[in-house]
PDB file of N, CA, C, O and CB in Angstrom:
ATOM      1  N   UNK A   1       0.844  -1.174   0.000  1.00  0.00           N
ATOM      2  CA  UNK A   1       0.000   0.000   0.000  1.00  0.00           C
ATOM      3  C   UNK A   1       0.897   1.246   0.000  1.00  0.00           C
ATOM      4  O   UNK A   1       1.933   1.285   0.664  1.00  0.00           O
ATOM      5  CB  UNK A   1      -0.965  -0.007   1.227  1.00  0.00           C
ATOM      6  N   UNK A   2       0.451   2.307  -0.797  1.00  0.00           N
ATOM      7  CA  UNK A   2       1.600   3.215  -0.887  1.00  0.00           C
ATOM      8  C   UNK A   2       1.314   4.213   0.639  1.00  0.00           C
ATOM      9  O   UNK A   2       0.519   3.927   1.534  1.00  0.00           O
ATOM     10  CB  UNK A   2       1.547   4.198  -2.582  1.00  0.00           C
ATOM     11  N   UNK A   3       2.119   5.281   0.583  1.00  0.00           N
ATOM     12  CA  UNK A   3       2.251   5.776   1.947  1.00  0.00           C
ATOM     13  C   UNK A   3       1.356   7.066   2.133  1.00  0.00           C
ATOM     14  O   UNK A   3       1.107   7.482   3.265  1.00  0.00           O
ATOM     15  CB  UNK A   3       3.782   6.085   2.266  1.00  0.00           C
ATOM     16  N   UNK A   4       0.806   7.785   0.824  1.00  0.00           N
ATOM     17  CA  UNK A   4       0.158   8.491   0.698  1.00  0.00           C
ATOM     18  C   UNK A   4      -1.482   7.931   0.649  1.00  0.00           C
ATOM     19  O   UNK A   4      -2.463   8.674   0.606  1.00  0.00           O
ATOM     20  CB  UNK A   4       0.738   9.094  -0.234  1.00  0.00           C
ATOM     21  N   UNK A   5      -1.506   6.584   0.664  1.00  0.00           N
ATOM     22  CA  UNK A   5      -3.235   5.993   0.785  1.00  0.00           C
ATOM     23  C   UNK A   5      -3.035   5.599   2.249  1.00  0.00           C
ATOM     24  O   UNK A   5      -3.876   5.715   3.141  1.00  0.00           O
ATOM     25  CB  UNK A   5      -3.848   4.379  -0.405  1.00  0.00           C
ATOM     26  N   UNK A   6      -2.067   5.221   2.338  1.00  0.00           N
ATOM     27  CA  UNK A   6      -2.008   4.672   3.960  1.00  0.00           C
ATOM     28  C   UNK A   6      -2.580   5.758   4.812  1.00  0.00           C
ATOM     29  O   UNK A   6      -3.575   5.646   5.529  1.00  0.00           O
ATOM     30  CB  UNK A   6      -0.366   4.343   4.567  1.00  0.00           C
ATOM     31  N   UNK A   7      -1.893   6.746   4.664  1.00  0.00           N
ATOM     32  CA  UNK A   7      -2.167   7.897   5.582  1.00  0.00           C
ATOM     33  C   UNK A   7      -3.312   8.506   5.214  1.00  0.00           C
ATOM     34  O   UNK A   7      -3.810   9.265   6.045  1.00  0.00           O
ATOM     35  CB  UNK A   7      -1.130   8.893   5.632  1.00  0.00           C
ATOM     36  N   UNK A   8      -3.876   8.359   4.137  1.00  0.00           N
ATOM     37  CA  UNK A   8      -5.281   9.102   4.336  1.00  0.00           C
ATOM     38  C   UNK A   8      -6.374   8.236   4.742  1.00  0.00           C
ATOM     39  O   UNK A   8      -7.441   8.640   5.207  1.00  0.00           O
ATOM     40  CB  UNK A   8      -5.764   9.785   3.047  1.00  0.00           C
ATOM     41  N   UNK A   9      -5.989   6.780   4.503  1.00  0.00           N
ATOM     42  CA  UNK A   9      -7.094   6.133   5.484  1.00  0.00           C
ATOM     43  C   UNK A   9      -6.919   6.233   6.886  1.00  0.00           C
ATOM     44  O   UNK A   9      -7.902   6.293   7.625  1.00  0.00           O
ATOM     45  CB  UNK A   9      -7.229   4.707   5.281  1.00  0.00           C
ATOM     46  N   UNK A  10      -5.417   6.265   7.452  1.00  0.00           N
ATOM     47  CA  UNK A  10      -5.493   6.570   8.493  1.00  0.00           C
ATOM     48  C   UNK A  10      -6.365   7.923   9.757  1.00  0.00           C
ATOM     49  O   UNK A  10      -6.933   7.894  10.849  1.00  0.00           O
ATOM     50  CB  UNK A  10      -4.467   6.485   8.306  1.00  0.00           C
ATOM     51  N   UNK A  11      -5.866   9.249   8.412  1.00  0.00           N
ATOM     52  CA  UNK A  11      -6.760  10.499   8.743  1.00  0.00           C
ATOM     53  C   UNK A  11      -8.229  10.242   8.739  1.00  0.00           C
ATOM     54  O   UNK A  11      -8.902  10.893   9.539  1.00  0.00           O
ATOM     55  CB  UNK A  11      -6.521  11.633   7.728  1.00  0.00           C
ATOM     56  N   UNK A  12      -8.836   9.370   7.939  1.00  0.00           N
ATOM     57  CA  UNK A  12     -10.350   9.256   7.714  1.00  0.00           C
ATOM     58  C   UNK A  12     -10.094   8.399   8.915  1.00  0.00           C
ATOM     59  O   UNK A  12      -9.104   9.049   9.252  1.00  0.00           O
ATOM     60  CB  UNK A  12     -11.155   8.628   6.164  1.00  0.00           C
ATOM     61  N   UNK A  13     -10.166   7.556   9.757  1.00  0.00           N
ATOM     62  CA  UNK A  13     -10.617   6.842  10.108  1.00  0.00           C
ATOM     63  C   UNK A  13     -10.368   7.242  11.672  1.00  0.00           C
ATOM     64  O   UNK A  13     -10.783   6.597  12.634  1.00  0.00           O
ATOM     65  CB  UNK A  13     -10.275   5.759   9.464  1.00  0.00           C
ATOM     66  N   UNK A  14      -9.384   8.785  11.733  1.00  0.00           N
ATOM     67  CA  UNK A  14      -9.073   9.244  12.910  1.00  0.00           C
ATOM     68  C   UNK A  14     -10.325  10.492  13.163  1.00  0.00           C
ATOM     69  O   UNK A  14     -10.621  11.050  14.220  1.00  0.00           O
ATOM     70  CB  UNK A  14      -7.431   9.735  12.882  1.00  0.00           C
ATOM     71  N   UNK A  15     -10.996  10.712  11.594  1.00  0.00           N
ATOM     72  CA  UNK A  15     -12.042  12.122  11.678  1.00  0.00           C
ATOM     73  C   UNK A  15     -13.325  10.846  12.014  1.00  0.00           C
ATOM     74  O   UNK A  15     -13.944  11.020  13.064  1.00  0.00           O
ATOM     75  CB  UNK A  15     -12.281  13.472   9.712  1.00  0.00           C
ATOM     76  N   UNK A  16     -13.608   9.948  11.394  1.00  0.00           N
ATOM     77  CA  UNK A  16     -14.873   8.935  11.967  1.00  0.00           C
ATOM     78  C   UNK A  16     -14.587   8.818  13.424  1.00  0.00           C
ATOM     79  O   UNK A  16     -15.640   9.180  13.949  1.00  0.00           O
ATOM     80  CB  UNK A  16     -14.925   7.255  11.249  1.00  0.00           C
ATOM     81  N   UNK A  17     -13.359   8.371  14.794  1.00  0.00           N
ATOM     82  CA  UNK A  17     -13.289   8.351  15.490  1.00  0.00           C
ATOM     83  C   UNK A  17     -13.549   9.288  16.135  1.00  0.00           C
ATOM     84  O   UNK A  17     -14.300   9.147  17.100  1.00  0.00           O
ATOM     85  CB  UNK A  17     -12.720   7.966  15.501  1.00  0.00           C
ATOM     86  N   UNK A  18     -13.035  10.497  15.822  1.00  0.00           N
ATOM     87  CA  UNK A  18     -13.678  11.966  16.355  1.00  0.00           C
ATOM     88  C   UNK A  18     -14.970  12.710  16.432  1.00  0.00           C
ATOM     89  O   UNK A  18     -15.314  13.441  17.360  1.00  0.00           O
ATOM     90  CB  UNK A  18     -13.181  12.770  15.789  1.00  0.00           C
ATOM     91  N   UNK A  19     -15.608  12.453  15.407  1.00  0.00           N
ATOM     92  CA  UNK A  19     -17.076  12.558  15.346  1.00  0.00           C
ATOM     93  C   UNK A  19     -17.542  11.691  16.333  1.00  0.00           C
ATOM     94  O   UNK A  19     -18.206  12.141  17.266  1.00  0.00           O
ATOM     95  CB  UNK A  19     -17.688  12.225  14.007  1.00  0.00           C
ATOM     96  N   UNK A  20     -17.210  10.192  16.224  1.00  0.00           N
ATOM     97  CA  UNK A  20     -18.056   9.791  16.993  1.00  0.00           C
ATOM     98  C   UNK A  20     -17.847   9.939  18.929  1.00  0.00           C
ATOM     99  O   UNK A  20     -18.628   9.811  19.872  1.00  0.00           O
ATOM    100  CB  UNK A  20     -18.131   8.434  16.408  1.00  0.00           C
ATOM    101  N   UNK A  21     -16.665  10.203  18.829  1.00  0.00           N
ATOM    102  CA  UNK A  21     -16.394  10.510  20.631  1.00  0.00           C
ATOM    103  C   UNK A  21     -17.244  11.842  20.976  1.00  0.00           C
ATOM    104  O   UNK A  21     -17.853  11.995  22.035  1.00  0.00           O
ATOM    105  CB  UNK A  21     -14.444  10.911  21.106  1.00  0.00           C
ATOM    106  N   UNK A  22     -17.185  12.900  19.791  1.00  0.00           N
ATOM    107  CA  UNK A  22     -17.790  14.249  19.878  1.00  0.00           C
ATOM    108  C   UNK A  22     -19.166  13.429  20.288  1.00  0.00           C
ATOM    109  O   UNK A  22     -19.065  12.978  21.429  1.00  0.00           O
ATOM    110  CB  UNK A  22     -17.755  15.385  18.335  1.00  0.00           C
ATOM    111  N   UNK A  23     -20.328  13.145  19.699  1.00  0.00           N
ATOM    112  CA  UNK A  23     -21.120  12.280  19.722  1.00  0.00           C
ATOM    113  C   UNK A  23     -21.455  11.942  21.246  1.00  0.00           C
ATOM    114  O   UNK A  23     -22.475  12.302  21.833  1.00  0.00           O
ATOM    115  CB  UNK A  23     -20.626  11.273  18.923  1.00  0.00           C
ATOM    116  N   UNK A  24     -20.508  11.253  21.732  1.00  0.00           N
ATOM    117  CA  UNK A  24     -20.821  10.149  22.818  1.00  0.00           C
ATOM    118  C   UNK A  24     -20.469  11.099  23.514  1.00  0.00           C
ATOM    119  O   UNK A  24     -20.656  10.633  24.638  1.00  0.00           O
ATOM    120  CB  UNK A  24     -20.139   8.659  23.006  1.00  0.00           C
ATOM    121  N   UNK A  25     -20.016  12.307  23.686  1.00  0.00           N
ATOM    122  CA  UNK A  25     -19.793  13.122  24.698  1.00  0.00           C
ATOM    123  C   UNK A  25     -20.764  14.612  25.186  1.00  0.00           C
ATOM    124  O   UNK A  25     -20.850  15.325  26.186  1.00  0.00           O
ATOM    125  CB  UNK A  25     -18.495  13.415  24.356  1.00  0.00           C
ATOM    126  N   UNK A  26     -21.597  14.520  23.350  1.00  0.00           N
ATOM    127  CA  UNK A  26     -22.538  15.275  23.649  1.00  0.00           C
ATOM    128  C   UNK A  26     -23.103  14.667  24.292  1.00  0.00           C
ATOM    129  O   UNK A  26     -23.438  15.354  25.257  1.00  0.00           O
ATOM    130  CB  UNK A  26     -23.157  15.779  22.889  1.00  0.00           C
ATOM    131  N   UNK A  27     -23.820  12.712  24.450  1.00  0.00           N
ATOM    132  CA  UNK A  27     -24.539  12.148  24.741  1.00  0.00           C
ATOM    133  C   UNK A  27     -24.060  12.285  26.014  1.00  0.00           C
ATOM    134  O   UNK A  27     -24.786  12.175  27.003  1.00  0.00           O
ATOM    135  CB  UNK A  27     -24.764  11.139  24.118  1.00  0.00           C
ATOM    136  N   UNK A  28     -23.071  12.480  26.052  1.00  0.00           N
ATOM    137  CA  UNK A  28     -22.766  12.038  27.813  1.00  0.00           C
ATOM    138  C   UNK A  28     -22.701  13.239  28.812  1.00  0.00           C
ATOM    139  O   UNK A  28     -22.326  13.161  29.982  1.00  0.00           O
ATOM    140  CB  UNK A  28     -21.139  11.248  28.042  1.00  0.00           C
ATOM    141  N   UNK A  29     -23.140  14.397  28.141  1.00  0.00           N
ATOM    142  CA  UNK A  29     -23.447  15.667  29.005  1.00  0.00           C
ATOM    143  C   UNK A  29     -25.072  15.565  29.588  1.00  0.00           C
ATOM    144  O   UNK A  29     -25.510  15.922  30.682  1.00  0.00           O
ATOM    145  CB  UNK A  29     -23.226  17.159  27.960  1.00  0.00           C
ATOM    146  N   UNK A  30     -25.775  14.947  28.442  1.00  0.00           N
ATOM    147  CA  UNK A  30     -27.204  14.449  29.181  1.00  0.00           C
ATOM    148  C   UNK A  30     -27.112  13.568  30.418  1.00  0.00           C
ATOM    149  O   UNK A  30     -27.614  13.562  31.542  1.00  0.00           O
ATOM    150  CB  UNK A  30     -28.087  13.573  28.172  1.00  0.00           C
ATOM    151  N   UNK A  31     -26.419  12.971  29.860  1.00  0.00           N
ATOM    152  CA  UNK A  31     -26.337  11.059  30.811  1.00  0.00           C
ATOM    153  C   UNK A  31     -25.222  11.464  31.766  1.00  0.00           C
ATOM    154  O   UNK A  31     -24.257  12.228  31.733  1.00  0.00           O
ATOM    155  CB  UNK A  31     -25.605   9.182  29.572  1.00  0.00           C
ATOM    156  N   UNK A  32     -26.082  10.149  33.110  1.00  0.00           N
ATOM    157  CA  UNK A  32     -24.997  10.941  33.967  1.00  0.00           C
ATOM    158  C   UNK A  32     -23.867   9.744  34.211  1.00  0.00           C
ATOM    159  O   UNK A  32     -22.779   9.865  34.774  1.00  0.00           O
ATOM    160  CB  UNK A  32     -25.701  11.628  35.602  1.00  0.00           C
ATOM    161  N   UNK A  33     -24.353   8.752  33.716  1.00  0.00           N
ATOM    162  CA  UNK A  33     -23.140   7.425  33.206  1.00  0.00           C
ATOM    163  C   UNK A  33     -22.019   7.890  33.139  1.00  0.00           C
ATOM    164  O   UNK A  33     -21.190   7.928  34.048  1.00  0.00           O
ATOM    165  CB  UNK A  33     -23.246   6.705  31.758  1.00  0.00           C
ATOM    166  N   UNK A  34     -21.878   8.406  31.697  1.00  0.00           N
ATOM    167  CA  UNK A  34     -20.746   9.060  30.758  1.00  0.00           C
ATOM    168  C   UNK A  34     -20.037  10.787  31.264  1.00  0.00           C
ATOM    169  O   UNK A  34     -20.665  11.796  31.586  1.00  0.00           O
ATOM    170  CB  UNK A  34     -21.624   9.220  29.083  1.00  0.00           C
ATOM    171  N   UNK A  35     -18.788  10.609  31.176  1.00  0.00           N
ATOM    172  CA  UNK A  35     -18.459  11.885  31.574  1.00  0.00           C
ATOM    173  C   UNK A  35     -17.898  12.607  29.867  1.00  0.00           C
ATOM    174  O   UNK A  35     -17.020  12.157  29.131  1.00  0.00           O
ATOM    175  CB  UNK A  35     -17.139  11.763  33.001  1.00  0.00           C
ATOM    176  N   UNK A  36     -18.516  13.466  29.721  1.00  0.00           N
ATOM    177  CA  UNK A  36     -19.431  14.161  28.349  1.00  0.00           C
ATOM    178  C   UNK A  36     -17.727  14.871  27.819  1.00  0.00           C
ATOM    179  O   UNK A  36     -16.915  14.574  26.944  1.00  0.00           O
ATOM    180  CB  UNK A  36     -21.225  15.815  28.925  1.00  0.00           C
ATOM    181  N   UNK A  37     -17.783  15.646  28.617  1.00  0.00           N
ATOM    182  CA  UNK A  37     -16.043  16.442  28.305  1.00  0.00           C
ATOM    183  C   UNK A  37     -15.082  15.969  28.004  1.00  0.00           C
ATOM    184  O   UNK A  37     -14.284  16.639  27.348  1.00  0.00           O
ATOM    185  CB  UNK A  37     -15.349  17.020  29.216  1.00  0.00           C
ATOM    186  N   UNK A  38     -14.749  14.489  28.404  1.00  0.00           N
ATOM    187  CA  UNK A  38     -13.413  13.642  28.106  1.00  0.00           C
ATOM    188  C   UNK A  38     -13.860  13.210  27.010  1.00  0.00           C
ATOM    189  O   UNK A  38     -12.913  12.987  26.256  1.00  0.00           O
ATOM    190  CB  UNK A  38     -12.880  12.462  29.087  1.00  0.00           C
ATOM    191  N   UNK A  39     -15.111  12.917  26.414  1.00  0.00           N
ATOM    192  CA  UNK A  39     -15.230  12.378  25.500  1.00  0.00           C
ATOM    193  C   UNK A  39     -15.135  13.309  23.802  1.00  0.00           C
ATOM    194  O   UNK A  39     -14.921  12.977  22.636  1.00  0.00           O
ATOM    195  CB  UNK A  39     -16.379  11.736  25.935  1.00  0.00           C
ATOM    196  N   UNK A  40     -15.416  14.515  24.492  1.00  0.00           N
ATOM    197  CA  UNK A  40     -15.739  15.732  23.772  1.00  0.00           C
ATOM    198  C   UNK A  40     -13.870  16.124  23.212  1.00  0.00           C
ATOM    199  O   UNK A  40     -13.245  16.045  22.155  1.00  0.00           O
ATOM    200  CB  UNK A  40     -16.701  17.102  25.065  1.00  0.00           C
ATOM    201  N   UNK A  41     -13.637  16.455  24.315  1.00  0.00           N
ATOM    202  CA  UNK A  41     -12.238  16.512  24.251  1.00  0.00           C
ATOM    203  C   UNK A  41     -11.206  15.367  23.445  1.00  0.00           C
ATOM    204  O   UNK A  41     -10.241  15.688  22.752  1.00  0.00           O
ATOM    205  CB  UNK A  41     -11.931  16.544  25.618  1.00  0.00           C
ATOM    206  N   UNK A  42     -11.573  14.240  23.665  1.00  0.00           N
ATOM    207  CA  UNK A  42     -10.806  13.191  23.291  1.00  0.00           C
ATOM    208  C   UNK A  42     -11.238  13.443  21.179  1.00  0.00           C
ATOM    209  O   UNK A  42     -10.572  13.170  20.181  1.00  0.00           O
ATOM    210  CB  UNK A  42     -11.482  11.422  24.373  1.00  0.00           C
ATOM    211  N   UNK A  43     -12.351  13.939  21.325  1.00  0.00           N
ATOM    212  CA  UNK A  43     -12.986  13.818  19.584  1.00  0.00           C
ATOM    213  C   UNK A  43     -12.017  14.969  19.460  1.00  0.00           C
ATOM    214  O   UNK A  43     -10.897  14.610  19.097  1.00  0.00           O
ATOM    215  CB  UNK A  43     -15.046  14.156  19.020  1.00  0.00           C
ATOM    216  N   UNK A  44     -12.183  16.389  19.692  1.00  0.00           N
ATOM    217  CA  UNK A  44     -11.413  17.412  19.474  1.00  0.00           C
ATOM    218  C   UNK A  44      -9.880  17.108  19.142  1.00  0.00           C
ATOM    219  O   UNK A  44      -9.307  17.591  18.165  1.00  0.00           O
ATOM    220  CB  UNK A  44     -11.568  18.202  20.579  1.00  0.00           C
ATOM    221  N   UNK A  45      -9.291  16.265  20.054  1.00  0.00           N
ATOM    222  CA  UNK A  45      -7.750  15.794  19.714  1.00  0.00           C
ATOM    223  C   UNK A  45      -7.688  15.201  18.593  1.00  0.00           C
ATOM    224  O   UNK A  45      -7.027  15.680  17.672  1.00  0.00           O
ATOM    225  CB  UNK A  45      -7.098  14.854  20.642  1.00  0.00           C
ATOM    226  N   UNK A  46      -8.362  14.061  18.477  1.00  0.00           N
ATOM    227  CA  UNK A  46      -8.642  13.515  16.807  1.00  0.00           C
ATOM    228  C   UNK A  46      -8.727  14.000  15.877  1.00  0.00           C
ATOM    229  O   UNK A  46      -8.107  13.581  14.900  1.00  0.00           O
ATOM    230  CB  UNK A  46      -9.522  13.011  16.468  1.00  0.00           C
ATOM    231  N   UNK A  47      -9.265  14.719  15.837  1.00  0.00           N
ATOM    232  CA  UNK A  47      -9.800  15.941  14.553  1.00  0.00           C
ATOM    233  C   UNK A  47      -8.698  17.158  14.590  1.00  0.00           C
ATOM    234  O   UNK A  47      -7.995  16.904  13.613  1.00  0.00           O
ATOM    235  CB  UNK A  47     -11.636  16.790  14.967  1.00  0.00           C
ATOM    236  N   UNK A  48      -8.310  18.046  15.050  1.00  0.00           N
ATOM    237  CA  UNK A  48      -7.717  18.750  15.657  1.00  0.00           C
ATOM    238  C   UNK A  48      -6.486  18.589  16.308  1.00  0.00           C
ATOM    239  O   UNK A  48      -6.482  18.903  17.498  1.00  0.00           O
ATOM    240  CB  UNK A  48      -8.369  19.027  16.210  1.00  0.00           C
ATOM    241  N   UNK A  49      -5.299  18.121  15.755  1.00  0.00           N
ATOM    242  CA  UNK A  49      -4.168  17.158  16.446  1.00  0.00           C
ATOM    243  C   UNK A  49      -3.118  18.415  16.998  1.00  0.00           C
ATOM    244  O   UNK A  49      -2.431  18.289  18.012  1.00  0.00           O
ATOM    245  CB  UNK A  49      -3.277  15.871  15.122  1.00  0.00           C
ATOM    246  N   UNK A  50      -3.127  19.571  16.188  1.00  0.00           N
ATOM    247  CA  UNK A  50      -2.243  20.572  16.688  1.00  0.00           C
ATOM    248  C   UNK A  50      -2.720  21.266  17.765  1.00  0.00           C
ATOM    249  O   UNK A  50      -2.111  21.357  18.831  1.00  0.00           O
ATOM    250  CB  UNK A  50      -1.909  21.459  15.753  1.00  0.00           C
ATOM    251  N   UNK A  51      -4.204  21.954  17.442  1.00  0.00           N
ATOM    252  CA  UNK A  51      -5.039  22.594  18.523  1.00  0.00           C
ATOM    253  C   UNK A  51      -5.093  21.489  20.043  1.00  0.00           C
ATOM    254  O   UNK A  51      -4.926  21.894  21.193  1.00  0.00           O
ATOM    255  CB  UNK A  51      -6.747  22.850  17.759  1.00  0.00           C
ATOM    256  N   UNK A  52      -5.345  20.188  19.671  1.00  0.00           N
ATOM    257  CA  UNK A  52      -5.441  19.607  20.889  1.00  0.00           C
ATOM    258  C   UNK A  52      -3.729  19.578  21.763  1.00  0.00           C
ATOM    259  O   UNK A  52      -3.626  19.926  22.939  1.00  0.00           O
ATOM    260  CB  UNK A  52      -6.148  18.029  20.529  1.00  0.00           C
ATOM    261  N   UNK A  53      -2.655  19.157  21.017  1.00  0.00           N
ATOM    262  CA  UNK A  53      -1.284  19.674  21.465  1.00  0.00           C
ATOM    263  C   UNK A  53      -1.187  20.943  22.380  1.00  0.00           C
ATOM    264  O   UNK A  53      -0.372  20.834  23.296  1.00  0.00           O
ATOM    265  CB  UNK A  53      -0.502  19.988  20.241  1.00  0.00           C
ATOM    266  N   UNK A  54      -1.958  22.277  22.287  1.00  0.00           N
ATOM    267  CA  UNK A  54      -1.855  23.254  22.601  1.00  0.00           C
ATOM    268  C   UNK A  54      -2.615  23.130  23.852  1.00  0.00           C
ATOM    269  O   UNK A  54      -2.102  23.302  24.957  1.00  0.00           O
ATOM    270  CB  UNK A  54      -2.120  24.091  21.677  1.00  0.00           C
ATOM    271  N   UNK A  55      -3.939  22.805  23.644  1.00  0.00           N
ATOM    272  CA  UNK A  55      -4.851  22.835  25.023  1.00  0.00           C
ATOM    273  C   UNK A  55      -4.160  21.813  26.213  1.00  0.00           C
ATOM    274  O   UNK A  55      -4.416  21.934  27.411  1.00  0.00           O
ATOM    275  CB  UNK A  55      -6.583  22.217  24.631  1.00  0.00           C
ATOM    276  N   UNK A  56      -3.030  20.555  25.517  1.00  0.00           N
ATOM    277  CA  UNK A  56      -2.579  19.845  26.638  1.00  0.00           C
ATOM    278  C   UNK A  56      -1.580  20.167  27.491  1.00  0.00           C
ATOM    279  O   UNK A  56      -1.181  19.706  28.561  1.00  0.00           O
ATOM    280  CB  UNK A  56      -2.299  18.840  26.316  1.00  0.00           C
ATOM    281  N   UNK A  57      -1.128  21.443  26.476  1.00  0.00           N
ATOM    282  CA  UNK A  57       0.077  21.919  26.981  1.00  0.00           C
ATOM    283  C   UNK A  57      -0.330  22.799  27.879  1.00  0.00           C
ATOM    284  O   UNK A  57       0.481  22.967  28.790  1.00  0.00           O
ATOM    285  CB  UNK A  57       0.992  22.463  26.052  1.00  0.00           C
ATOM    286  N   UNK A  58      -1.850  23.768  27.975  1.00  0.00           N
ATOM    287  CA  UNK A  58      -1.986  24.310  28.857  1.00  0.00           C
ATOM    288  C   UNK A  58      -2.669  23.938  30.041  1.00  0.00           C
ATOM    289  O   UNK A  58      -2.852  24.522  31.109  1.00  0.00           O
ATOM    290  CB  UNK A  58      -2.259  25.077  28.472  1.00  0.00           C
ATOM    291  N   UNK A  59      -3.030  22.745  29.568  1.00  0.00           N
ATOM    292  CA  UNK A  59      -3.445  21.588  31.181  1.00  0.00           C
ATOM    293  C   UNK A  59      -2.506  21.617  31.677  1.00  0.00           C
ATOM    294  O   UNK A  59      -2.660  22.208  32.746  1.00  0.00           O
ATOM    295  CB  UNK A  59      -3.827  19.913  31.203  1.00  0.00           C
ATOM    296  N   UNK A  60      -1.430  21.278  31.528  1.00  0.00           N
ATOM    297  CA  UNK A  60      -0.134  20.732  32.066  1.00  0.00           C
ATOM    298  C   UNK A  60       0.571  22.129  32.846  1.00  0.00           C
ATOM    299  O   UNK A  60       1.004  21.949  33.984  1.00  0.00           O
ATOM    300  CB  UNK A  60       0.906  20.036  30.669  1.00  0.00           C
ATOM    301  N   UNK A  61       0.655  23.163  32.387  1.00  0.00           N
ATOM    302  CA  UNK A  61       0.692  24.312  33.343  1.00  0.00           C
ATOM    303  C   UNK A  61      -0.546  24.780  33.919  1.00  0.00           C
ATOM    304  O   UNK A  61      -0.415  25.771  34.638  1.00  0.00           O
ATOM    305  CB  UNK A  61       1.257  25.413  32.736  1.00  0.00           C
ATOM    306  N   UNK A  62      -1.365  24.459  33.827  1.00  0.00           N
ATOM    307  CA  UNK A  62      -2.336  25.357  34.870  1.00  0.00           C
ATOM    308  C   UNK A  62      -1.957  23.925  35.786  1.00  0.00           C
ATOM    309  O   UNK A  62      -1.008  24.265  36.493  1.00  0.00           O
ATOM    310  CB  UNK A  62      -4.441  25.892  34.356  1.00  0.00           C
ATOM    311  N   UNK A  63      -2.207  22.839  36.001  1.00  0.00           N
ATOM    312  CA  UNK A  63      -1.613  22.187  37.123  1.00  0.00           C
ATOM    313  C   UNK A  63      -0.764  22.484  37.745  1.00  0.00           C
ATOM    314  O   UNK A  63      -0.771  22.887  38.908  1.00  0.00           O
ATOM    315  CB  UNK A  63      -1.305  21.315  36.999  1.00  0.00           C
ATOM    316  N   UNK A  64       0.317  22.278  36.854  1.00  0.00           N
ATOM    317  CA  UNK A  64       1.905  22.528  37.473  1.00  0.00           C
ATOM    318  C   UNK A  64       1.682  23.921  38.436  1.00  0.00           C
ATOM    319  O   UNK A  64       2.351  23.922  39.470  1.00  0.00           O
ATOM    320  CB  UNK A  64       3.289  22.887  35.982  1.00  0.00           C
ATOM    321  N   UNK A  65       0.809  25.104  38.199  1.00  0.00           N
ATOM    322  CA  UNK A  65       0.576  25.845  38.565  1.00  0.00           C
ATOM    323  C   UNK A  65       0.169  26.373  39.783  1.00  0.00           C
ATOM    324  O   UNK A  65       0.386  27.364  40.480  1.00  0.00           O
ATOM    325  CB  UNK A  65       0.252  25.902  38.010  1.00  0.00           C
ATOM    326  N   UNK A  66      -1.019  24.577  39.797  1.00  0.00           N
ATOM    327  CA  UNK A  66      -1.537  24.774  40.877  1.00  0.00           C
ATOM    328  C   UNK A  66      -0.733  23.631  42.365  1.00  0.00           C
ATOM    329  O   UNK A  66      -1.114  23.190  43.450  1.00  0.00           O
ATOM    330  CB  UNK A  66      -3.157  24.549  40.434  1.00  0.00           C
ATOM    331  N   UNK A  67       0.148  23.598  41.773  1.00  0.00           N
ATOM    332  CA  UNK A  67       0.987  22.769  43.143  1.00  0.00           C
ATOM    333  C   UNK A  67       2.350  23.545  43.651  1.00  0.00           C
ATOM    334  O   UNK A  67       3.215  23.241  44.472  1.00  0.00           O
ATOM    335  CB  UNK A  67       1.593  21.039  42.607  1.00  0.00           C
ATOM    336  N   UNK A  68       2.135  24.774  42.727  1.00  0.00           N
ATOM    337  CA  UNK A  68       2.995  26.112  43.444  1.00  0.00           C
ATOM    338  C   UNK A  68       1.901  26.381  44.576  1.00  0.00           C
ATOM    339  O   UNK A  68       2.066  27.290  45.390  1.00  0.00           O
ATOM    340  CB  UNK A  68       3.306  27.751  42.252  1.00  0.00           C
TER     341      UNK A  68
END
């Protein structure tokens, strides 16, 4: 398989994964099962691989932040 089909099935099949966590996380802001945001978030990283890089990086200091 060449490397340029490889990788775009890979991207499609990382934007189907993302939709559907988006999905299960809207579902899971109703439901009190599911915690709605991780799931929301987890679709956003999928879809969004640079933007999600950025938001982890600022998890990671507002913690670090908060154990000053």
């Amino acid at each position: 398989m060449e490397k340029a089909k490889k990788h775009k099935i890979i991207r499609t099949a990382e934007i189907i994964g993302g939709i559907i966590l988006i999905l299960l996380g809207i579902v899971g802001l109703v439901l009190p099962l599911l915690q709605g945001f991780l799931f929301i978030f987890a679709g956003i990283v999928l879809l969004f691989p640079e933007e999600g890089k950025k938001i982890i990086k600022k998890i990671k200091k507002f913690f670090k932040n908060l154990k000053k």
